[in-house]
PyMOL Python script that loads the backbone (N, CA, C, O; Angstrom):
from pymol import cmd

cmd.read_pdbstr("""\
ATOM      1  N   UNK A   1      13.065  98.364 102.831  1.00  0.00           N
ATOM      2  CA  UNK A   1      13.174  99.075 104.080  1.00  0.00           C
ATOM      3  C   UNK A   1      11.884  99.843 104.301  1.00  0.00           C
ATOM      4  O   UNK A   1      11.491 100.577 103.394  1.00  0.00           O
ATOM      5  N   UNK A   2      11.099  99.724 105.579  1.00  0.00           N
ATOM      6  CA  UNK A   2      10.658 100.566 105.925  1.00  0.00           C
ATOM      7  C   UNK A   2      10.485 101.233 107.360  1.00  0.00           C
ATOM      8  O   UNK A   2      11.048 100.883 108.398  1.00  0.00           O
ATOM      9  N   UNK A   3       9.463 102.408 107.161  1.00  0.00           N
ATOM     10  CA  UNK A   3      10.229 103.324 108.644  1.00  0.00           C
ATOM     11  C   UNK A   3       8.881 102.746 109.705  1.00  0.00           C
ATOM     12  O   UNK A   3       7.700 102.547 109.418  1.00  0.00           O
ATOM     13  N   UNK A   4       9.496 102.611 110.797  1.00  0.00           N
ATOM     14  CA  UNK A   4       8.491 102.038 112.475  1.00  0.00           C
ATOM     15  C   UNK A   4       7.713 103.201 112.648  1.00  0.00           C
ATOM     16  O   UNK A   4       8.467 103.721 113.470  1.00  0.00           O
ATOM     17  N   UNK A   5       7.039 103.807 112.555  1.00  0.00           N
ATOM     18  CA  UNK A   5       6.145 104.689 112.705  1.00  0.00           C
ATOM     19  C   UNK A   5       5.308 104.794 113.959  1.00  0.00           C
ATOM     20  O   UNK A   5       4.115 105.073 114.075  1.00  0.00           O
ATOM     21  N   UNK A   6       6.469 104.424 115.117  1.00  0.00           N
ATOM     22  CA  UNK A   6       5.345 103.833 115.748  1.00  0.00           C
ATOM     23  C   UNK A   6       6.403 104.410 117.087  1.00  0.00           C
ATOM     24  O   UNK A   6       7.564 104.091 117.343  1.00  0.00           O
ATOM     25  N   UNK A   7       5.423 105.426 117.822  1.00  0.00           N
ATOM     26  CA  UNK A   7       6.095 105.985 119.399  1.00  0.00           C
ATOM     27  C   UNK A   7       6.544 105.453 120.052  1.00  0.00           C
ATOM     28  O   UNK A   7       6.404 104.314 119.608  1.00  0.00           O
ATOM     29  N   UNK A   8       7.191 105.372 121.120  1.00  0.00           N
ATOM     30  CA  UNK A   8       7.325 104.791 122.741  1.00  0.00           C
ATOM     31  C   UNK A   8       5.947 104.721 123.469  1.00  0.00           C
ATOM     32  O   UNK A   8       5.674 104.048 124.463  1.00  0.00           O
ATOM     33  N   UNK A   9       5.205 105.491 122.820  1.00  0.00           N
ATOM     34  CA  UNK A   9       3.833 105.268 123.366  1.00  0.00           C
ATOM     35  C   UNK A   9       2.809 104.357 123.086  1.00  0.00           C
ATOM     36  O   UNK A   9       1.722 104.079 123.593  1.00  0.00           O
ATOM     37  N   UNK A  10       3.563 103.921 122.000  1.00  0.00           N
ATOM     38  CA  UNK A  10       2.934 102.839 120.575  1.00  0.00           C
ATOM     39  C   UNK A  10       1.859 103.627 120.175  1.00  0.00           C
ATOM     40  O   UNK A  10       0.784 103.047 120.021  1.00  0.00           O
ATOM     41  N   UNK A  11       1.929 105.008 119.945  1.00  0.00           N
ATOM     42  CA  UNK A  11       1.020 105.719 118.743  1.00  0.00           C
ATOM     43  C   UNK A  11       1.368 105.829 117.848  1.00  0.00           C
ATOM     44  O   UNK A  11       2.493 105.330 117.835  1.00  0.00           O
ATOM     45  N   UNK A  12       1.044 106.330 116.641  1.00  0.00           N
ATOM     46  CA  UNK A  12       1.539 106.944 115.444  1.00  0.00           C
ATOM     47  C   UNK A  12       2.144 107.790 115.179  1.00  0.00           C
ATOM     48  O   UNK A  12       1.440 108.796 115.086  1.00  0.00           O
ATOM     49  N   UNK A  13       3.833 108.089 114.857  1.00  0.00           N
ATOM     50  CA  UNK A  13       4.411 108.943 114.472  1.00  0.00           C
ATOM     51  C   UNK A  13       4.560 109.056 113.223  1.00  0.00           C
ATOM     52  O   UNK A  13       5.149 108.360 112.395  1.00  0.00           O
ATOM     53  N   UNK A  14       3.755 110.349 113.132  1.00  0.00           N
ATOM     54  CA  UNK A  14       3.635 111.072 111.515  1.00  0.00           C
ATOM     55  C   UNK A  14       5.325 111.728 111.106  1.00  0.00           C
ATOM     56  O   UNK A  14       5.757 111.636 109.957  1.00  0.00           O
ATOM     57  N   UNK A  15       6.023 112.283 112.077  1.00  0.00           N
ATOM     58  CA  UNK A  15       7.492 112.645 111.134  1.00  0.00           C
ATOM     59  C   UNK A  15       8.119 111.982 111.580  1.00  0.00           C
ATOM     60  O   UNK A  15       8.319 111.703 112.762  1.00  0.00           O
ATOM     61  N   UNK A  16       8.842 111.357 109.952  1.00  0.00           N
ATOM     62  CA  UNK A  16       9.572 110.673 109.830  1.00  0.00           C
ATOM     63  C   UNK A  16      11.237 110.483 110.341  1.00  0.00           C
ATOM     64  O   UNK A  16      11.884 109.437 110.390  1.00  0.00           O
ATOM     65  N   UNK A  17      11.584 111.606 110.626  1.00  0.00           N
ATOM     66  CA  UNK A  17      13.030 112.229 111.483  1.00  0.00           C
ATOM     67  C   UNK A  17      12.781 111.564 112.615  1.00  0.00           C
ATOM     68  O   UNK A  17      13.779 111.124 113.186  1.00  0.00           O
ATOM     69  N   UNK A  18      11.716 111.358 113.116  1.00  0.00           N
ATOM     70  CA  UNK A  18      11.329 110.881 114.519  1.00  0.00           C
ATOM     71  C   UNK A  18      11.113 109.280 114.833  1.00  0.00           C
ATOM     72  O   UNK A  18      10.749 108.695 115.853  1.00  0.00           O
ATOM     73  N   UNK A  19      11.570 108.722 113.244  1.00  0.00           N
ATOM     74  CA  UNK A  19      11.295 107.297 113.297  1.00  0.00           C
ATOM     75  C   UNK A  19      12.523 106.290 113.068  1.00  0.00           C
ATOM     76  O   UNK A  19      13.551 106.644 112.491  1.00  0.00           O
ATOM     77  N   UNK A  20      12.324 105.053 113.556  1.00  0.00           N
ATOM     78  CA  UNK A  20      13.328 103.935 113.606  1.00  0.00           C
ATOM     79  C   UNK A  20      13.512 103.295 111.909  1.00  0.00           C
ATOM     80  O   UNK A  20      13.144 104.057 111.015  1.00  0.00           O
ATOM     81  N   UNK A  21      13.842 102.483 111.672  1.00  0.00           N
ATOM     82  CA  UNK A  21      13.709 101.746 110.316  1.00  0.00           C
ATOM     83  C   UNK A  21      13.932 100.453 110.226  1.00  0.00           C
ATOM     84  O   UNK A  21      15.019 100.236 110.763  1.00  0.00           O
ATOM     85  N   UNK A  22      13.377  99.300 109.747  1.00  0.00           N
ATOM     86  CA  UNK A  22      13.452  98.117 109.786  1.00  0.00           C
ATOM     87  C   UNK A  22      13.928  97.921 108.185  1.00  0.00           C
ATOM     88  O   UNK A  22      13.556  98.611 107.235  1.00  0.00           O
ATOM     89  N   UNK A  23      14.539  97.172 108.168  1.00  0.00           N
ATOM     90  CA  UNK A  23      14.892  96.665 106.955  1.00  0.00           C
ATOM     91  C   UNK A  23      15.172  94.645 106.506  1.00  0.00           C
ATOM     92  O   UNK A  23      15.682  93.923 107.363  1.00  0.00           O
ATOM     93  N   UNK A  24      14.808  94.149 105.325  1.00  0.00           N
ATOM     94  CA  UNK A  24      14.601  92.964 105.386  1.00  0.00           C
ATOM     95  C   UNK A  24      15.337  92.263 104.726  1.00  0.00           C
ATOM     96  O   UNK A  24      14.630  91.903 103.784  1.00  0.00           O
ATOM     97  N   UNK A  25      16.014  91.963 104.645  1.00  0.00           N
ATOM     98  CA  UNK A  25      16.989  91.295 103.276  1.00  0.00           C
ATOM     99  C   UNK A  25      16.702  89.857 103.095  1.00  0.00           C
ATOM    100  O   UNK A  25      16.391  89.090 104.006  1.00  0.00           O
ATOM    101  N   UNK A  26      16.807  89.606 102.069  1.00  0.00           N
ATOM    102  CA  UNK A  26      16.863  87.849 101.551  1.00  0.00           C
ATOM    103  C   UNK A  26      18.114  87.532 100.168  1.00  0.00           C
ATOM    104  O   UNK A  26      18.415  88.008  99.073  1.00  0.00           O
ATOM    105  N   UNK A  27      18.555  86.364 101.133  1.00  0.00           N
ATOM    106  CA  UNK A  27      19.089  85.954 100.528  1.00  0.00           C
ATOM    107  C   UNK A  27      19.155  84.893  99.949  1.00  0.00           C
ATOM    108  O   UNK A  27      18.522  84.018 100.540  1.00  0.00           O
ATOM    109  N   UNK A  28      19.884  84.406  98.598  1.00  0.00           N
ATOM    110  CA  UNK A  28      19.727  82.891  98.426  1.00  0.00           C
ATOM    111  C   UNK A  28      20.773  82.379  98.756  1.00  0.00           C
ATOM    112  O   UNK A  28      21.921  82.768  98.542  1.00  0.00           O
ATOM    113  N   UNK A  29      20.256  81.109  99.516  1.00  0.00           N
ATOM    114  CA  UNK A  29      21.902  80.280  99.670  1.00  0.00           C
ATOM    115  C   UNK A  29      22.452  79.058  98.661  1.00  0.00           C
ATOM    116  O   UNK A  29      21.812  78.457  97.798  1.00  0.00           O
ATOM    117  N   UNK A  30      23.520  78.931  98.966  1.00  0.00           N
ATOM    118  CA  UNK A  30      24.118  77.748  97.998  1.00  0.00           C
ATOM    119  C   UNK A  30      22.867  76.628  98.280  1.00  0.00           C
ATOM    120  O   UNK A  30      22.210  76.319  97.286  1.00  0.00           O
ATOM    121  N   UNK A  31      22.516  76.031  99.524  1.00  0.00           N
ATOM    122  CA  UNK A  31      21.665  74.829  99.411  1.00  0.00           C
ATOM    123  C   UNK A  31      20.378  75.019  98.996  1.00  0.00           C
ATOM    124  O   UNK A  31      19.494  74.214  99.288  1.00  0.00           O
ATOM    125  N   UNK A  32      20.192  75.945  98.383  1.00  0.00           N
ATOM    126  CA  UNK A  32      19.034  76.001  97.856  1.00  0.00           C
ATOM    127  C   UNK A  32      17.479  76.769  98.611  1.00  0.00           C
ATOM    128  O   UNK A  32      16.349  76.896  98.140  1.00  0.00           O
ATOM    129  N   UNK A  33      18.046  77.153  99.903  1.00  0.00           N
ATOM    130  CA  UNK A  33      17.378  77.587 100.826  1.00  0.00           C
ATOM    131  C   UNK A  33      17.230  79.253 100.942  1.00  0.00           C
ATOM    132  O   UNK A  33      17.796  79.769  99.979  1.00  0.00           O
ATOM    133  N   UNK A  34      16.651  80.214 101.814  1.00  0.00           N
ATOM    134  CA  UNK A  34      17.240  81.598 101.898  1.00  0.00           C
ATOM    135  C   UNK A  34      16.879  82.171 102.694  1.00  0.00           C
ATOM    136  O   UNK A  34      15.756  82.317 103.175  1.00  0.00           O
ATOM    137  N   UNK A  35      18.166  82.702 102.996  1.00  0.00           N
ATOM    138  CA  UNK A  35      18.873  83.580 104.294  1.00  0.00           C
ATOM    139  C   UNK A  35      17.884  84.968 104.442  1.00  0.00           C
ATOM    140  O   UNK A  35      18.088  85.962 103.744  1.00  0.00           O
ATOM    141  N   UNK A  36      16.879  84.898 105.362  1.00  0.00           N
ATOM    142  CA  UNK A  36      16.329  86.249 105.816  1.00  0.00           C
ATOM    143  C   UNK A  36      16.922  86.586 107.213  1.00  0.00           C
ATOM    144  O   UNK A  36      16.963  86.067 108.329  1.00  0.00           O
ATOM    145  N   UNK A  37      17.567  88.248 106.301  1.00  0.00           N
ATOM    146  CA  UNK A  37      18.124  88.810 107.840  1.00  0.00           C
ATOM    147  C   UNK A  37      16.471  90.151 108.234  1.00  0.00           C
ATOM    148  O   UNK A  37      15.604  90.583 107.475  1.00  0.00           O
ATOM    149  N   UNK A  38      16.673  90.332 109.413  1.00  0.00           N
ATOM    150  CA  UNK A  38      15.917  91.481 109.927  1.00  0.00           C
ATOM    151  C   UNK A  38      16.649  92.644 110.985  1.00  0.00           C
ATOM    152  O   UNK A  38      17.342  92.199 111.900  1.00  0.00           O
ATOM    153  N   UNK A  39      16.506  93.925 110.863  1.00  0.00           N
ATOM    154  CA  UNK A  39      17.663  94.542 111.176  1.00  0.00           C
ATOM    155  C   UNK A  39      16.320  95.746 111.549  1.00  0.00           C
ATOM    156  O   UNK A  39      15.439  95.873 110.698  1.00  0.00           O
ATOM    157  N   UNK A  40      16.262  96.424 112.598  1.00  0.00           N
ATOM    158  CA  UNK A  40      15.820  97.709 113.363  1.00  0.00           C
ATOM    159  C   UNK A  40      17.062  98.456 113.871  1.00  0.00           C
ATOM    160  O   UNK A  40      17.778  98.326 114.864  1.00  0.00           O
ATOM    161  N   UNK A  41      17.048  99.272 112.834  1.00  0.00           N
ATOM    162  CA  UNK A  41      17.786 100.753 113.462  1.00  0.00           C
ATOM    163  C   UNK A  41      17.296 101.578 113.888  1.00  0.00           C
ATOM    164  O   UNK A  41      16.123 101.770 114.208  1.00  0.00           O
ATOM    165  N   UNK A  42      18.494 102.381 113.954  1.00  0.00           N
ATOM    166  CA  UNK A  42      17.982 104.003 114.120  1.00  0.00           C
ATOM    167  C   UNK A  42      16.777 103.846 115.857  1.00  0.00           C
ATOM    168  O   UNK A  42      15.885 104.694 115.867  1.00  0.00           O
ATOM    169  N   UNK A  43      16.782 103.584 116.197  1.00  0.00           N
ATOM    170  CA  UNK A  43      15.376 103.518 117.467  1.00  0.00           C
ATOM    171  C   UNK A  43      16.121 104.667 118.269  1.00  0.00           C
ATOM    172  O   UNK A  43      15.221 105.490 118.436  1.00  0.00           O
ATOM    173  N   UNK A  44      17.163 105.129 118.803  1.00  0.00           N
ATOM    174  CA  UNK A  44      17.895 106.521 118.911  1.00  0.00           C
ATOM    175  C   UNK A  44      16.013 107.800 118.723  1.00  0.00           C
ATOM    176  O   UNK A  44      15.308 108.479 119.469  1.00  0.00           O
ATOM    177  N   UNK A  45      16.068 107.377 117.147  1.00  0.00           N
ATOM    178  CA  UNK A  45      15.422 108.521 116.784  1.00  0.00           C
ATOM    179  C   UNK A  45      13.964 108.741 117.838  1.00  0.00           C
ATOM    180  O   UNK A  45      13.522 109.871 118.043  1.00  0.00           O
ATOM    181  N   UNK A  46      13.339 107.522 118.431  1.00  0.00           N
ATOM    182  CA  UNK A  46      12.485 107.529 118.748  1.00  0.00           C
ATOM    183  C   UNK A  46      12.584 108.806 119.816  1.00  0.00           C
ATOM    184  O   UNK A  46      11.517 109.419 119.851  1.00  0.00           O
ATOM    185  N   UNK A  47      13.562 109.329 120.655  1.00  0.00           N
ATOM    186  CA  UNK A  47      13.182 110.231 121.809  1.00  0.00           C
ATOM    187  C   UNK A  47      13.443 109.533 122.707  1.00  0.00           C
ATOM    188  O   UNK A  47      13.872 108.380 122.699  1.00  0.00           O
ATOM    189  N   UNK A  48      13.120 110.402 123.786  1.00  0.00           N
ATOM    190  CA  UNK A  48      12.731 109.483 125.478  1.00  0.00           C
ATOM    191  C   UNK A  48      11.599 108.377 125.174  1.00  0.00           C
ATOM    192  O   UNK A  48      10.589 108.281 124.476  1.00  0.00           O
ATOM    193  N   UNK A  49      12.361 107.567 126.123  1.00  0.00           N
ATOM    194  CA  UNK A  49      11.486 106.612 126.035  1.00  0.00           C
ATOM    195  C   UNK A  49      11.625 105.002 124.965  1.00  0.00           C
ATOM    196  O   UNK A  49      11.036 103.923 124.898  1.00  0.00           O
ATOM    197  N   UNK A  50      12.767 105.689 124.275  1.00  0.00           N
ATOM    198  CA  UNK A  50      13.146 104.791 123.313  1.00  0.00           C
ATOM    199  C   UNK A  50      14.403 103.367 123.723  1.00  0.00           C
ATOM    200  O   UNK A  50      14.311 102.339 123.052  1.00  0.00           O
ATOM    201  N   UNK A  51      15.027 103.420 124.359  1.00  0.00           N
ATOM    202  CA  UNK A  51      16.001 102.009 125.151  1.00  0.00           C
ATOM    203  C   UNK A  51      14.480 101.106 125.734  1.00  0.00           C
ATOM    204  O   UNK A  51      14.105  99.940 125.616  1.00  0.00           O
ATOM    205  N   UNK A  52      14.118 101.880 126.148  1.00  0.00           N
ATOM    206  CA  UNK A  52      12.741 100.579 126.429  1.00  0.00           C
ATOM    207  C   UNK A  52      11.702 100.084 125.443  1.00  0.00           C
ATOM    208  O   UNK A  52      11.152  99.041 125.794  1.00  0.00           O
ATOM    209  N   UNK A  53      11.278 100.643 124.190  1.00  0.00           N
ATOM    210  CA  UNK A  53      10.813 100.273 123.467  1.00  0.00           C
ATOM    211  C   UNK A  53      11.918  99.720 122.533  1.00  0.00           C
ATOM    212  O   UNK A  53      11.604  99.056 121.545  1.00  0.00           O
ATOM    213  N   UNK A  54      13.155  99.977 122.825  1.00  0.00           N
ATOM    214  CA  UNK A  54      14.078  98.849 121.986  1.00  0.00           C
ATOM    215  C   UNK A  54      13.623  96.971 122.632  1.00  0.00           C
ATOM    216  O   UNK A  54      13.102  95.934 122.220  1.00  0.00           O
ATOM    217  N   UNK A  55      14.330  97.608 123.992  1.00  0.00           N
ATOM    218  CA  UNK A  55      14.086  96.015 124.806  1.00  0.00           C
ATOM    219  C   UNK A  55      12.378  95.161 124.291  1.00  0.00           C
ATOM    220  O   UNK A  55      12.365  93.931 124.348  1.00  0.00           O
ATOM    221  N   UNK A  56      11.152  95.852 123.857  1.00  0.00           N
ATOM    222  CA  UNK A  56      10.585  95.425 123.854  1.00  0.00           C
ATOM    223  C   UNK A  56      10.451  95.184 122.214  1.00  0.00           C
ATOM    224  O   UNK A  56       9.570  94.328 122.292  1.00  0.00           O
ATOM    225  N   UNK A  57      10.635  95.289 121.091  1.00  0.00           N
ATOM    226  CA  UNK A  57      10.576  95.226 120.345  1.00  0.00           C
ATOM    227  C   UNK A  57      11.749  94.099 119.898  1.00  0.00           C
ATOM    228  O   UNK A  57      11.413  93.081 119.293  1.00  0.00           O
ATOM    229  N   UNK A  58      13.009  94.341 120.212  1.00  0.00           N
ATOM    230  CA  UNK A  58      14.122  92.926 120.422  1.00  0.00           C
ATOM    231  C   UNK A  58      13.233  91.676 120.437  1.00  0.00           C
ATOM    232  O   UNK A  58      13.171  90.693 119.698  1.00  0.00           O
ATOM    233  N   UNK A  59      12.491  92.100 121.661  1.00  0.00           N
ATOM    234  CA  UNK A  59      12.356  90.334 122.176  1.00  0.00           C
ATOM    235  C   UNK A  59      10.977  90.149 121.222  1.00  0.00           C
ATOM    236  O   UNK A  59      10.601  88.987 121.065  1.00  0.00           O
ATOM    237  N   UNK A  60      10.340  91.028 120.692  1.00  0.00           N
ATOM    238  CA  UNK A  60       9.100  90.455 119.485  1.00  0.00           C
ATOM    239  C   UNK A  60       9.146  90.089 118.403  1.00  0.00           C
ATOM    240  O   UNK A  60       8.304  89.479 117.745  1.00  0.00           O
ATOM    241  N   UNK A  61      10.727  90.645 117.992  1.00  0.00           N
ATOM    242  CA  UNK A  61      11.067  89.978 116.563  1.00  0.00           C
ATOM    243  C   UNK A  61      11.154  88.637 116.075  1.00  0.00           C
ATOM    244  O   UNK A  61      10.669  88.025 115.123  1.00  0.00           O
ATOM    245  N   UNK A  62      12.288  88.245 117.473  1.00  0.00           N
ATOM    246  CA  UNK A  62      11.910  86.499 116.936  1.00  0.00           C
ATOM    247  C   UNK A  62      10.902  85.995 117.000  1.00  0.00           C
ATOM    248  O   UNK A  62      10.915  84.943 116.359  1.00  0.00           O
ATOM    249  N   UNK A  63       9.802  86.237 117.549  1.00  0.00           N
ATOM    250  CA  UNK A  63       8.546  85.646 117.110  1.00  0.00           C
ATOM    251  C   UNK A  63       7.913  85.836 115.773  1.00  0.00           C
ATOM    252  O   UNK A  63       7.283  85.041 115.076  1.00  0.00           O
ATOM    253  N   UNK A  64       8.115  86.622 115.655  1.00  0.00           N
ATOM    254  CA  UNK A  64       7.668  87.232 114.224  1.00  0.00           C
ATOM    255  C   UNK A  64       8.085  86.430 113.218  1.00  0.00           C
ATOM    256  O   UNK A  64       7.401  85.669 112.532  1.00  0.00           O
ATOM    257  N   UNK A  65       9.643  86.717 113.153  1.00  0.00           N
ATOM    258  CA  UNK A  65      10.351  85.825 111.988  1.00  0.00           C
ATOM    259  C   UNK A  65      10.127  84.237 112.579  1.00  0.00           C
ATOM    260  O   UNK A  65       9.901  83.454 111.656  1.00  0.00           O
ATOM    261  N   UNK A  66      10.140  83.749 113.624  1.00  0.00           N
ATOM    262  CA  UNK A  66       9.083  82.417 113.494  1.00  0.00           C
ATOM    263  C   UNK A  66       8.152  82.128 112.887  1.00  0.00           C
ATOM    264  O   UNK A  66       8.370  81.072 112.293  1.00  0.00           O
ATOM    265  N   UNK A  67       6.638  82.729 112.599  1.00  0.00           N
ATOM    266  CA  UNK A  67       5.835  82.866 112.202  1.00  0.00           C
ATOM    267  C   UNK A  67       5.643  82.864 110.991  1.00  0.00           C
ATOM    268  O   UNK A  67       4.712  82.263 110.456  1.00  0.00           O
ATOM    269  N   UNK A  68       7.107  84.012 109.975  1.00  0.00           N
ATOM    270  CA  UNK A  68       7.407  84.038 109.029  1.00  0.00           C
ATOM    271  C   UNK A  68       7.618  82.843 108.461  1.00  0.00           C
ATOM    272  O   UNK A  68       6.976  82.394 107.512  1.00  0.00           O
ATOM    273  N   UNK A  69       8.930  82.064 109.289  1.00  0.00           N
ATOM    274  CA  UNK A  69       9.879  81.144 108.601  1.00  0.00           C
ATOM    275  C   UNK A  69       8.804  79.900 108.322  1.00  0.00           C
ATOM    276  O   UNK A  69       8.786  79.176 107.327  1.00  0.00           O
ATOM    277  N   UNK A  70       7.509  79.826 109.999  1.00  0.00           N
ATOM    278  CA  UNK A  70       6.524  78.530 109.329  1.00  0.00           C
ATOM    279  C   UNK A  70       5.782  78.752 108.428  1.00  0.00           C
ATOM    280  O   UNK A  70       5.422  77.663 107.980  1.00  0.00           O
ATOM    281  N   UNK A  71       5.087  80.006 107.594  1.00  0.00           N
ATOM    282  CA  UNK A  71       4.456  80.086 106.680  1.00  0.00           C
ATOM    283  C   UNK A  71       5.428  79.888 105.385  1.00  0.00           C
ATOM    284  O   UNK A  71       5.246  78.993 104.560  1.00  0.00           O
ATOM    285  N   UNK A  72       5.850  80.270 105.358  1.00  0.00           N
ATOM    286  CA  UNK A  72       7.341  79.954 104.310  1.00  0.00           C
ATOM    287  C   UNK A  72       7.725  78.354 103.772  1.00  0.00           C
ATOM    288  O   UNK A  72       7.970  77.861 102.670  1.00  0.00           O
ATOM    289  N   UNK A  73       7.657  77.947 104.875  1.00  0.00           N
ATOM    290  CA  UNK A  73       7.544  76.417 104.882  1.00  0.00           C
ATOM    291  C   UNK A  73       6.378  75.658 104.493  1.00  0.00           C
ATOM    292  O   UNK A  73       6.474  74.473 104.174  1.00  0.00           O
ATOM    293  N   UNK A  74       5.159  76.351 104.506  1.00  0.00           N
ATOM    294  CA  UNK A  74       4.262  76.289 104.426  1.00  0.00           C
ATOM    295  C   UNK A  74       3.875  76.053 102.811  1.00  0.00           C
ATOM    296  O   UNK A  74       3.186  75.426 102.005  1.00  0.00           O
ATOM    297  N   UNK A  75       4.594  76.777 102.956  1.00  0.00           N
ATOM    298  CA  UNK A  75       4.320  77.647 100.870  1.00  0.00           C
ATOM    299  C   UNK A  75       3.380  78.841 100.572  1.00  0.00           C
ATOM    300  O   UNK A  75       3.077  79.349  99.492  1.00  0.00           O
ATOM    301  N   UNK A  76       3.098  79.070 101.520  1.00  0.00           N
ATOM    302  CA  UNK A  76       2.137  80.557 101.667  1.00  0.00           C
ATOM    303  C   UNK A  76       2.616  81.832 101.298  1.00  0.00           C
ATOM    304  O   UNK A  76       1.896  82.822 101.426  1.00  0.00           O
TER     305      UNK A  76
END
""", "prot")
cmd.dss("prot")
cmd.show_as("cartoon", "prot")
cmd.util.cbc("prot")
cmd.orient("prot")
């Protein structure tokens, strides 16, 4: 787990009370494969301004874990 450090303004938030948290889990599955979940909480904490930096952060994740899943495949 770690904490989004990162404003509605997309600056740097130094206290941590004031931050969201992402967390990553992996799992192994029976076929031999493994289950990565990705999970952003807490975004509440961000303040005003924060339901919209949810919406925008939602829709960047799956790209991300795309990116992930082809390097993975990759063997990287």
């Amino acid at each position: 787990m770690m904490a989004w450090q990162i404003r509605p303004d997309w600056q740097f938030e130094p206290e941590l009370s004031k931050c969201s948290e992402v967390e990553v889990r992996f799992t192994a599955a029976d076929d031999g494969t493994t289950l990565v979940e990705l999970e952003h909480r807490h975004m509440e904490r961000h303040g005003a301004g924060w339901s919209k930096m949810h919406g925008q952060v939602n829709s960047g994740w799956p790209g991300v874990m795309e990116l992930f899943a082809a390097k993975a495949d990759e063997g990287v």
